[in-house]
C-alpha positions in Angstrom: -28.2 76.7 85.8 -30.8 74.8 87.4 -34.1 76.9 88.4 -36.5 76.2 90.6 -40.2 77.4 90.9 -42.7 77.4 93.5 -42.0 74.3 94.7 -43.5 72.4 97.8 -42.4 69.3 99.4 -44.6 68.0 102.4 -44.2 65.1 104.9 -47.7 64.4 105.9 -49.3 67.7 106.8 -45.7 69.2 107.5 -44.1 70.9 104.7 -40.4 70.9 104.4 -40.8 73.5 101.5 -42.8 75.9 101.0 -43.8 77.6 97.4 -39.9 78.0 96.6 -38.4 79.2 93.8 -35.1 80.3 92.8 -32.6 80.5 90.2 -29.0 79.0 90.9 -26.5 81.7 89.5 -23.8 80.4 87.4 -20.6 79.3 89.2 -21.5 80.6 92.8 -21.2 78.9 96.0 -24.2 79.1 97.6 -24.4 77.1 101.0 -27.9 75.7 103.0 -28.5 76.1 106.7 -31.0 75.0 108.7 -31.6 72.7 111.9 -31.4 68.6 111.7 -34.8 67.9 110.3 -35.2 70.8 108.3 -35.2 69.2 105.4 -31.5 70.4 103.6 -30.6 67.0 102.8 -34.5 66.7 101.0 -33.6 69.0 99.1 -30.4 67.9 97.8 -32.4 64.8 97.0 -35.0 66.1 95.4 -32.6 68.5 92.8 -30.4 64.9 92.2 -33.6 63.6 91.4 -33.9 61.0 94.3 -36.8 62.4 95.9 -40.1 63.6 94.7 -42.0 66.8 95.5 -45.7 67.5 95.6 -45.9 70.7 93.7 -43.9 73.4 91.7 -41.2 72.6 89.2 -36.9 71.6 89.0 -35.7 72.7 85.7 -32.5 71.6 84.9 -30.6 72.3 81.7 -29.2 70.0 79.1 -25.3 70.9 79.6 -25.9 70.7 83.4 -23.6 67.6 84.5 -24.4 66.9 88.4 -21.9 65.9 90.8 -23.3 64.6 94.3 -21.6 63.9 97.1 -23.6 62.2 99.9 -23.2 62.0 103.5 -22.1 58.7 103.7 -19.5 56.6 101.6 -20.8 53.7 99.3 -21.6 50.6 101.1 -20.4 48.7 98.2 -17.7 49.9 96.9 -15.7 48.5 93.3 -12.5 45.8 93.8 -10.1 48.3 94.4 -9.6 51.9 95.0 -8.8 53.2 91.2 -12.0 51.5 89.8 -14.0 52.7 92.2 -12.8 56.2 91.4 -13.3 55.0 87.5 -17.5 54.4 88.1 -17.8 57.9 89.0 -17.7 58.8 85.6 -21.0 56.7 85.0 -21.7 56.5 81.3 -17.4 56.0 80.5 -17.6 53.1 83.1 -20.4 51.2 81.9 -19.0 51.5 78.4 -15.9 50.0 79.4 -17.2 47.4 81.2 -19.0 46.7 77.9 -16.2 46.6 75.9 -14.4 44.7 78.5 -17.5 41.7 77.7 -17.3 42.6 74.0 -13.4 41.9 74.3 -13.6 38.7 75.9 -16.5 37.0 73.7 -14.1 38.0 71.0 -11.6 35.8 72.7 -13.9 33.2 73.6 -16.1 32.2 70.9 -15.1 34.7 67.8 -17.6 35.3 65.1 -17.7 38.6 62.5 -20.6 39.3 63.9 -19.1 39.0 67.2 -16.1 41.3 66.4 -18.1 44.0 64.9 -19.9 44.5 68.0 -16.4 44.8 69.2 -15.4 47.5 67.3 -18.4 49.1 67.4 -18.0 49.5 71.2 -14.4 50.0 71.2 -14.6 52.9 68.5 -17.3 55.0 70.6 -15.0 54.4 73.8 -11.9 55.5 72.3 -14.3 58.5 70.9 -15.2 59.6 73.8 -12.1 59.3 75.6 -12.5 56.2 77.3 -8.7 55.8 76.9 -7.6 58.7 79.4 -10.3 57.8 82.1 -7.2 56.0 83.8 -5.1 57.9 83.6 -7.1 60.8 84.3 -8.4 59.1 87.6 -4.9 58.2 89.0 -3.7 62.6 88.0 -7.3 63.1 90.2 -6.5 60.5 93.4 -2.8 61.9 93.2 -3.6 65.2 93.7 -6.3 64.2 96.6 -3.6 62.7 98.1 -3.7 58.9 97.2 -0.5 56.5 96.8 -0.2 54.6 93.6 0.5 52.2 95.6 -2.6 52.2 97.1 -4.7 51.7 93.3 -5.2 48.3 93.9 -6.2 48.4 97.1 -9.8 47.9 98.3 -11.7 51.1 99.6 -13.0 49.2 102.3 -9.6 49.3 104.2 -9.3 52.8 103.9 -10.5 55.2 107.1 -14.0 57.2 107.0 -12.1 60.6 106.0 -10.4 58.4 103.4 -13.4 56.8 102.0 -14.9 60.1 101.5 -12.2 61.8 99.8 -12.5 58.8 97.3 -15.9 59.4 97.0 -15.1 63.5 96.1 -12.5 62.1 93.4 -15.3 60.0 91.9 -17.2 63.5 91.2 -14.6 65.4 89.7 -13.3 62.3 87.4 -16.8 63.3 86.0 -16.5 67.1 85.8 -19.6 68.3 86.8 -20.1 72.1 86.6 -22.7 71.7 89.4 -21.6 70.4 92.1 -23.7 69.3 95.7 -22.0 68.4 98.7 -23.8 67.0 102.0 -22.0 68.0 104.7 -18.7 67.5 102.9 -16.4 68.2 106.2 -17.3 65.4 108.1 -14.8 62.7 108.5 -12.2 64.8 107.4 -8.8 65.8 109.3 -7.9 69.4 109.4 -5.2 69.2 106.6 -8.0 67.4 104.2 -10.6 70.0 105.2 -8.0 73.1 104.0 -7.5 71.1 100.9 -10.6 70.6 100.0 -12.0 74.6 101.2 -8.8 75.5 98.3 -10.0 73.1 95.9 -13.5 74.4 96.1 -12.5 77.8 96.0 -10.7 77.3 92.5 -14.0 75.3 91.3 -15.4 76.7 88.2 -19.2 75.6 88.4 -22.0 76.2 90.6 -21.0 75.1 94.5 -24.2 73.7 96.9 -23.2 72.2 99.8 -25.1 71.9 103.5 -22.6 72.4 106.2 -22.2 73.0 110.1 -19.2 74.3 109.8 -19.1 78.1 110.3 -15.4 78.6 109.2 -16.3 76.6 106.1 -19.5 78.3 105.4 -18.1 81.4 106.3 -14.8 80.9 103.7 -17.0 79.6 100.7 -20.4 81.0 100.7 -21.4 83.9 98.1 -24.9 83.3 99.3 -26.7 81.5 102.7 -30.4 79.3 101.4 -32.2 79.3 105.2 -34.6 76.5 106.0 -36.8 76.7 108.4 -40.5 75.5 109.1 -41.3 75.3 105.6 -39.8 78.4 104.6 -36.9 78.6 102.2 -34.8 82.2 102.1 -31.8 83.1 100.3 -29.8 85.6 101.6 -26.7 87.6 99.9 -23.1 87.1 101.7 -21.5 84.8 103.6 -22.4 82.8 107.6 -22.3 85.6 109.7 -23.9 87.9 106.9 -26.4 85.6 107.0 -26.5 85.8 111.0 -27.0 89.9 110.9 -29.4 89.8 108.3 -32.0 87.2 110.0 -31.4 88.7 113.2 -32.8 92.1 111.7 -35.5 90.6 109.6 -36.4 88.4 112.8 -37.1 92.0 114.4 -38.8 93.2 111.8 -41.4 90.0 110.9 -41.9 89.9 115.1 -43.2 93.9 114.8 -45.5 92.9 111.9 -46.7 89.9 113.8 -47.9 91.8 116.4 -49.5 94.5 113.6 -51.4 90.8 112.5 -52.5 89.7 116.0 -53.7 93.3 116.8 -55.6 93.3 114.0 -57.6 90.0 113.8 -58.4 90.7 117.7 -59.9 94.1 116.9 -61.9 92.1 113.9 -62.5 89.1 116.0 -64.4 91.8 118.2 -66.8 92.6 115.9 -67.4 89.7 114.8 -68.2 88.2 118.4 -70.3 90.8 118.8 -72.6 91.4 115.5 -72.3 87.7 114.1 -75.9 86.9 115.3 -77.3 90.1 114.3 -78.8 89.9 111.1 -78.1 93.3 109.9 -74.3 92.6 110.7 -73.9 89.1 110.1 -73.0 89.4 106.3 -70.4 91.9 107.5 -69.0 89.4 110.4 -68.9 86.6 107.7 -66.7 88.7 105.5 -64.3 90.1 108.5 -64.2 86.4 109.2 -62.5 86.0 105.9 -60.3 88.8 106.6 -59.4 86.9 109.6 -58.7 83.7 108.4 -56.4 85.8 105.4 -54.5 87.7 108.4 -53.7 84.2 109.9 -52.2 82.6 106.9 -50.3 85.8 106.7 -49.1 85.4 110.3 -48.2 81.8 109.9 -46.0 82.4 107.1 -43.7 85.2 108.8 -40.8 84.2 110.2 -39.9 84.8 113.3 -36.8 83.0 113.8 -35.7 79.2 113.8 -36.7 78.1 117.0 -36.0 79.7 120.2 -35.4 76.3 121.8 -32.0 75.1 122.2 -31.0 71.7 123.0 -29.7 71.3 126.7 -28.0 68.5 127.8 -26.9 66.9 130.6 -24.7 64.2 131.4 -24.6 62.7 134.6 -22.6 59.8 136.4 -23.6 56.9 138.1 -21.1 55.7 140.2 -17.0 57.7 140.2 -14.3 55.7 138.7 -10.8 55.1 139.8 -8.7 57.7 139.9 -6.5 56.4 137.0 -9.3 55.5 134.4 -7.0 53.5 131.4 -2.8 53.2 131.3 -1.5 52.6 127.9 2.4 51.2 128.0 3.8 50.4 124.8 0.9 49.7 122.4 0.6 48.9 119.3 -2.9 48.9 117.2 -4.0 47.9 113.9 -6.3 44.9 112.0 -5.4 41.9 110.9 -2.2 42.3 112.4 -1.4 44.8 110.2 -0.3 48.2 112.7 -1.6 51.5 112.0 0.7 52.8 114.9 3.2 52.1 117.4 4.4 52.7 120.9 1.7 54.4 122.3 1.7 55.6 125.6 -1.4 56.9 127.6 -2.2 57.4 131.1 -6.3 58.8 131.6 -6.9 60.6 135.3 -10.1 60.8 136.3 -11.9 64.5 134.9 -9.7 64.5 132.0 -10.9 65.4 129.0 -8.6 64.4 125.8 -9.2 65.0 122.4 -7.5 63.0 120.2 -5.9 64.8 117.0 -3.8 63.4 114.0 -4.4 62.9 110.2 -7.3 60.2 108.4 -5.6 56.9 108.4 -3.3 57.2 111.4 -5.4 55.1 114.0 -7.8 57.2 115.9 -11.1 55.6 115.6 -9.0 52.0 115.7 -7.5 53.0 119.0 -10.7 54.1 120.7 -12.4 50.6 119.0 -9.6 49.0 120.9 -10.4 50.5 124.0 -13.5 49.5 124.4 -13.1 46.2 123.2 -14.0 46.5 119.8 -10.5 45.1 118.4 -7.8 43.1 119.8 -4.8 44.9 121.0 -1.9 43.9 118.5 0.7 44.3 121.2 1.6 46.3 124.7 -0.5 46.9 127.8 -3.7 48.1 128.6 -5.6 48.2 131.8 -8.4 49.8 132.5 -9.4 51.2 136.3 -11.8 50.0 139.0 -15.6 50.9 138.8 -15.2 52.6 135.2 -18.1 52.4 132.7 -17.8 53.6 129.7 -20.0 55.2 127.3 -19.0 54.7 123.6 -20.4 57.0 120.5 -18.7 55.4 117.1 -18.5 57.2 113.7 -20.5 54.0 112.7 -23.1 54.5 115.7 -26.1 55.6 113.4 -25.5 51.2 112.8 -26.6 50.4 116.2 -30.0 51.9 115.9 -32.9 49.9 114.5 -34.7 51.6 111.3 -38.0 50.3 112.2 -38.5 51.0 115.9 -38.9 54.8 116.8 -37.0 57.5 118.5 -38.2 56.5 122.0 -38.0 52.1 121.5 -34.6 53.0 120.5 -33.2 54.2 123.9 -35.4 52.1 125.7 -33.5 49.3 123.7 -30.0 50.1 124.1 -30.1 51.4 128.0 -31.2 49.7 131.1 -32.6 50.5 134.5 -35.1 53.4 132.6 -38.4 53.4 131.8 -40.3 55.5 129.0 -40.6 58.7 131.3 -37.1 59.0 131.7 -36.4 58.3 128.0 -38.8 61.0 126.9 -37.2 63.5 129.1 -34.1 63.0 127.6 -35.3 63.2 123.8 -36.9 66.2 124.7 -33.7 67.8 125.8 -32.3 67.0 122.6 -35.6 68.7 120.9 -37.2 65.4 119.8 -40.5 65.6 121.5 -44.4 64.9 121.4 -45.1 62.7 118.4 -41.3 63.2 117.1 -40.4 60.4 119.7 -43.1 58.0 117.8 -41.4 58.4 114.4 -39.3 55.6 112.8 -35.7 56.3 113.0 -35.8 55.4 109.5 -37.5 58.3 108.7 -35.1 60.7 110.5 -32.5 63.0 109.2 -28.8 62.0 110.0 -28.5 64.6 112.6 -32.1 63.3 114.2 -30.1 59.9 114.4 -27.5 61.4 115.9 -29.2 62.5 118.8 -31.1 59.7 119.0 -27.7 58.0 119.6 -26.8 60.7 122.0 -30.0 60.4 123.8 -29.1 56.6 124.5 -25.5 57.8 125.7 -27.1 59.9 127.8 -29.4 57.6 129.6 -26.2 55.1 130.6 -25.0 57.3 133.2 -21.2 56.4 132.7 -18.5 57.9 134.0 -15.7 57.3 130.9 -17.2 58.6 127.8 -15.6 57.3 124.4 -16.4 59.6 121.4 -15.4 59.2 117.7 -16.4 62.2 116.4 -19.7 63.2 117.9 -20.5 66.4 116.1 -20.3 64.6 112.6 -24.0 65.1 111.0 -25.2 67.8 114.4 -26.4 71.5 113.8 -24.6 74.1 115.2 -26.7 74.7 118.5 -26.9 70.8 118.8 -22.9 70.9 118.9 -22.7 73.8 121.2 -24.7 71.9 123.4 -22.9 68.8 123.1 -19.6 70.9 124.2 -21.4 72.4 126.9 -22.9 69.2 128.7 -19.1 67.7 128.4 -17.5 70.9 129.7 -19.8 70.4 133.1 -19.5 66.4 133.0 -18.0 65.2 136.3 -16.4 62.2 134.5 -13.3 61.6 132.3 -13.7 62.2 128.4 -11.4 60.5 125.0 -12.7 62.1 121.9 -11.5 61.9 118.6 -12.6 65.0 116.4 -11.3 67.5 113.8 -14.1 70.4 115.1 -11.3 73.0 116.7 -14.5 75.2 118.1 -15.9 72.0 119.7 -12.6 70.5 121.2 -11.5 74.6 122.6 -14.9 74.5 124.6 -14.1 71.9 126.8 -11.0 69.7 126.2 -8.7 70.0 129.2 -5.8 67.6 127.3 -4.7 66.5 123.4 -3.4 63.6 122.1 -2.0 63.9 119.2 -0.9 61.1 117.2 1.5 61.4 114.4 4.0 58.1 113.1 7.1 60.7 112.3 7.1 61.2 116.5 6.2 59.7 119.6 2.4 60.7 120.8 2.5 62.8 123.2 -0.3 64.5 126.0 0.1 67.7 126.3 -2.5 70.1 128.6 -4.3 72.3 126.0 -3.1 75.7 127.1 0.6 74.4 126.0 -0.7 74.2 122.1 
């Protein structure tokens, strides 16, 4: 499988990896870890290809057939929803497509010459099995859990979970025997997540995939590739392995930091005191040397990812009503076309729901409505006196403007704060100092994320609206999240399929589900 050797990857004078090398194993699942900005996702790019490094060399083998799954679904997606699956097998695709223009020339304007380009084309499609691709798509969207009837559909009416699960069938239409997965949970309901932690399970290839999801990482991982500062480490096992093992080389790289320090201020003694004497000073030169060695040394242990943790609070303006929205009777959808009925809803003030049910089924479209997004189809909805509402969308990361920075971005979605304030509430969400200057363009999806969050933040409302918050956040990022909502003095609606993140602080769930009535029920009755 693919190996890697001493390779280096820098952004500016910060390197994202460090003298890295190491050889995939053949059909292992090995997962990557790190915080947002760590550089995981680089890395993913730079093995696909997409990305260049400075120094060090990717050697990938002949009979190695890459499968990628990005974060994000393609913007612009094929017709309908079985040729879209069809381009994932890239080279079969573009030679049907040519024998689809051979084909109607021939019917057009028909010449021998014409024709024999015809069967030309047609002979090295049929050889290389272009005539199954179809049906060999449809077997692949079946079994992920597409219709038929859905085939001709467009992609761009199915939900974010939905779209992504299109985009997984596109990779295995092409049968890689590597396969790399960006955070491959995200957007996807519970029953989609277990289907797709079985499906890789049974994979037989090599298995990369970045993930925040401890369960997931814990339940597929053979081995755990660590990012941190610059520093790339595989470790043997699983998550928590992983956890124990860092924690006791943590220890041990802190003892030998301390053996470093001691030493270079026992050298840096002698060298402050005989560097101007002549018989010493060839002697303070070379301990100098030492010195300088002994730092690099230091700087290259590590410690530990960052003690810092992100700490949030959210606070509230002004207290709404007590009754914060009443849903009677409602029906939601697009284009008059209902994704579910009946609903019923009533919000008290200092309730926190989650919202629960299957892709597809309405979540994100019945938050959209809330807040004014989409029309409501049919019923009533009110919402109470003096509530603002704070609104985080799966498609948030839209709202931010690629070419202004971290800190021009809050400043341009909030009002009433000034550049202090904004700071301040970056730097809870580590993205501090000159981190604040840098174009969002430039950031990492979880970096956006809490650049979204941080704007949130700075509103001050007192009805948050989330649609799956954690999607593209670290681990300590997410427990902070939970956290800052479990002490919020304001009412919460969140959709998200993260059972850790909904247990720390959901007081109610909604479940939604069109073979019964929704339903509230308090959490302790699940």
């Amino acid at each position: 499988m693919i190996i890697v050797k001493n390779l280096v990857k820098k952004f500016g004078d910060r390197f994202i990896i460090r003298d890295f090398s190491y050889h995939f194993p053949k059909n292992a699942n090995v997962g990557i870890v790190g915080a947002n900005g760590a550089g995981k996702t680089t890395f993913l790019n730079i093995l696909t290809g997409s990305e260049e490094y400075d120094d060090g060399e990717v050697a990938i083998p002949k009979d190695c057939i890459l499968g990628y799954l990005p974060q994000t679904p393609n913007e612009n997606p094929k017709d309908t929803i079985l040729d879209e699956c069809i381009s994932g097998h890239t080279k079969l695709f573009e030679l049907q497509q040519k024998l689809h223009e051979a084909l109607r020339k021939v019917s057009e304007s028909y010449s021998d010459e014409i024709y024999a380009n015809y069967e030309k084309i047609e002979a090295e499609f049929a050889d290389k099995g272009g005539y199954a691709l179809e049906a060999d798509a449809k077997g692949v969207l079946i079994g992920l859990g597409f219709e038929a009837a859905q085939f001709d559909r467009s992609p761009l009416i199915l939900s974010g979970g939905w779209r992504m699960r299109l985009e997984l069938a596109k990779l295995l239409i092409n049968e890689p025997n590597f396969l790399i997965l960006d955070e491959p949970t995200n957007h996807l309901d519970l029953p989609s997540l277990t289907w797709l932690e079985g499906h890789l399970k049974s994979f037989r290839g090599t298995l990369l995939f970045v993930s925040h999801d401890r369960e997931f990482l814990n339940n597929l991982s053979d081995q755990i590739i660590h990012i941190s500062n610059g520093n790339v480490k595989v470790y043997n096992g699983n998550f928590d392995s992983f956890v124990e093992q860092r924690e006791a080389n943590a220890e041990f790289a802190k003892r030998q930091k301390e053996a470093l320090k001691k030493k270079q201020d026992h050298l840096q003694e002698f060298v402050d005191r005989f560097r101007y004497k002549a018989s010493k000073a060839k002697q303070a030169q070379s301990k100098l040397k030492i010195i300088e060695r002994l730092k690099q040394l230091e700087d290259r242990l590590d410690i530990a990812e960052s003690d810092q943790k992100p700490v949030l609070k959210m606070e509230v303006e002004n207290q709404s009503a007590k009754v914060v929205l009443e849903l009677k009777n409602v029906t939601i959808g697009y284009d008059d076309i209902a994704l579910n009925k009946n609903l019923d809803l009533r919000v008290i003030r200092g309730n926190k729901i989650a919202i629960i049910g299957s892709n597809g089924i309405g979540k994100s479209t019945l938050l959209k409505t809330i807040v004014g997004e989409m029309p409501l189809i049919s019923g009533e909805m009110q919402i109470g006196q003096n509530v603002s509402i704070g609104y985080y969308a799966q498609s948030q990361l839209d709202v931010l403007e690629p070419r202004l920075d971290a800190l021009e971005n809050v400043l341009k979605l909030t009002i009433d704060i000034n550049q202090q304030q904004a700071r301040a509430i970056l730097g809870c969400l580590l993205i501090s100092k000159n981190d604040v200057k840098k174009p969002v363009s430039v950031l990492s999806g979880g970096e956006k994320s809490k650049v979204a969050i941080a704007a949130l933040l700075a509103q001050k409302s007192n009805f948050l609206v989330l649609d799956e918050p954690t999607n593209h956040l670290d681990m300590s990022s997410a427990e902070a999240l939970a956290n800052a909502l479990n002490e919020y003095n304001g009412t919460v609606l969140v959709v998200s399929h993260n059972r850790s993140f909904i247990n720390s602080f959901a007081t109610h769930i909604f479940s939604m589900d069109r073979s019964k009535k929704a339903e509230l029920v308090g959490i302790d009755s699940l």
